[in-house]
C-alpha positions as CSV (number, residue, x, y, z in Angstrom):
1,X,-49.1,-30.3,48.2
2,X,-47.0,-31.3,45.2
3,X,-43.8,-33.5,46.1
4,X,-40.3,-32.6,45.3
5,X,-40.6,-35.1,42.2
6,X,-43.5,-33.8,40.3
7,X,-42.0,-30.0,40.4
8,X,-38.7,-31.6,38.9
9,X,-40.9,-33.6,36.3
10,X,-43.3,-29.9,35.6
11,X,-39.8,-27.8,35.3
12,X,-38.7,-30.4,33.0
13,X,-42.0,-30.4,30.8
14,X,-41.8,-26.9,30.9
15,X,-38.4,-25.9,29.1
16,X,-39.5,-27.1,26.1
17,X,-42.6,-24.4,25.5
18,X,-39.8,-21.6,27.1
19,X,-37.4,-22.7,24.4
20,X,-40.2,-22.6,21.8
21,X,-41.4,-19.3,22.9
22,X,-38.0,-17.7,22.9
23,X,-37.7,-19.2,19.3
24,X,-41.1,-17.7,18.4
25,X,-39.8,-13.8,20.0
26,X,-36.9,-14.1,18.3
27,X,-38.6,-14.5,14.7
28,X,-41.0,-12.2,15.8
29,X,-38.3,-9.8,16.4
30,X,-36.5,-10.7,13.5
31,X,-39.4,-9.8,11.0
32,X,-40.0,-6.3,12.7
33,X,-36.1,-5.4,12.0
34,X,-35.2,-7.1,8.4
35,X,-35.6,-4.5,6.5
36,X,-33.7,-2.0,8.2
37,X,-30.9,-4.3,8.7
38,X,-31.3,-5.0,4.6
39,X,-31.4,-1.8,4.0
40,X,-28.3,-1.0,5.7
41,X,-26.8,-3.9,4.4
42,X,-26.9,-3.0,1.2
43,X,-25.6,0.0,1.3
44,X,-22.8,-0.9,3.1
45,X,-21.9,-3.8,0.9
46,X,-22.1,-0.7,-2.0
47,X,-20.3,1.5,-0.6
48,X,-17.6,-1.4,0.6
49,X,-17.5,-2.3,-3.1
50,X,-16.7,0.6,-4.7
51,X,-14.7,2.1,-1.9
52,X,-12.5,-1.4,-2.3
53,X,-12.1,-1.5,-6.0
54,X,-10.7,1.8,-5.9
55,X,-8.3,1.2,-3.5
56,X,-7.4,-2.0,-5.0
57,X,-7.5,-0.3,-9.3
58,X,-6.3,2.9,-8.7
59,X,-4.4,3.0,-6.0
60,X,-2.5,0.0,-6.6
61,X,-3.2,-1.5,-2.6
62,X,-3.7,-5.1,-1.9
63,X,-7.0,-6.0,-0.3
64,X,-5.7,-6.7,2.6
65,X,-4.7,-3.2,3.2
66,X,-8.2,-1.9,1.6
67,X,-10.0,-3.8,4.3
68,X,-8.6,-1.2,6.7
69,X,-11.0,1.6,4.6
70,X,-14.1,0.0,6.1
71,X,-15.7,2.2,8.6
72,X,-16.9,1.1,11.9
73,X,-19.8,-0.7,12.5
74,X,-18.9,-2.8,8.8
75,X,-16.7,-6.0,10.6
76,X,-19.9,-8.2,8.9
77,X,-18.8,-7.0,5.3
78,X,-16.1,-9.1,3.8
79,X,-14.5,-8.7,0.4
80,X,-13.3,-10.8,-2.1
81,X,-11.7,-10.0,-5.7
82,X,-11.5,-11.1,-9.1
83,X,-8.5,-10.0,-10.6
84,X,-9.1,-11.0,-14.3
85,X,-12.7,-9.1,-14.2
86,X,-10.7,-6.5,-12.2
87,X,-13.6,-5.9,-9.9
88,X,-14.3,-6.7,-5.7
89,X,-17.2,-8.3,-4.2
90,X,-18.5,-7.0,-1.2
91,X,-20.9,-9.4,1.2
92,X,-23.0,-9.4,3.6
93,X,-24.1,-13.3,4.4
94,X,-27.3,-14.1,3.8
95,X,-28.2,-10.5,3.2
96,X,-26.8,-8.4,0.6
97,X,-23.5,-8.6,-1.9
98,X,-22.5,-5.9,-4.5
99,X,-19.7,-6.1,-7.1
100,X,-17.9,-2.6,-8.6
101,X,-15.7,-3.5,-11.5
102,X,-13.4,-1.1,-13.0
103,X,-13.9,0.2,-15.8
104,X,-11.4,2.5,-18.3
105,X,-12.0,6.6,-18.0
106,X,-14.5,5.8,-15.4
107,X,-13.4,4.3,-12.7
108,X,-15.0,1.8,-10.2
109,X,-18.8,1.7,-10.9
110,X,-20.9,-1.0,-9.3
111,X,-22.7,-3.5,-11.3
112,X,-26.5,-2.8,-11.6
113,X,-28.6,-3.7,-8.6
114,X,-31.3,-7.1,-9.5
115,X,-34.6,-6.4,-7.5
């Protein structure tokens, strides 16, 4: 029969190899869903771009007040603009960014996508 002690001392060894499996599952996890969540975030960082640089070039709004156009389920896209190249950034971090610049007679058009 094991004594109070060496069940404190096997719990103990123990959380190390349950931290390191968790660690494992979660990277496990993470690999099965990348590309979906890719996916979706670079089409919302698109669509953030170019729905942003409108509002902000042809509508005259400030980007604070653009930032209410997001739809739900974008709180992890943030935008930032470049006033001089007349164009918004829209990120993801880590995962995706797109840029739509204005452009005379044509409007917002995002910047070519690199592979």
């Amino acid at each position: 029969m094991a004594t109070p002690k060496s069940r404190t001392t096997q719990k103990r060894r123990a959380w190390p190899w349950i931290a390191l499996a968790a660690l494992v599952l979660l990277a496990l996890g993470w690999w099965y869903v990348r590309d979906s969540f890719s996916g979706n975030a670079e089409a919302g960082t698109a669509y953030a771009a170019r729905v942003a640089c409108s509002c902000r070039q042809v509508a005259g709004r400030s980007l604070e007040d653009c930032e209410k156009d997001k739809l739900d389920g974008m709180e992890m896209v943030s935008l930032s603009e470049d006033e001089d190249a007349r164009s918004v950034t829209a990120s993801v971090p880590l995962m995706a960014s797109a840029t739509a610049r204005y452009k005379e007679g044509y409007g917002c058009v995002l910047d070519p996508w690199e592979d």
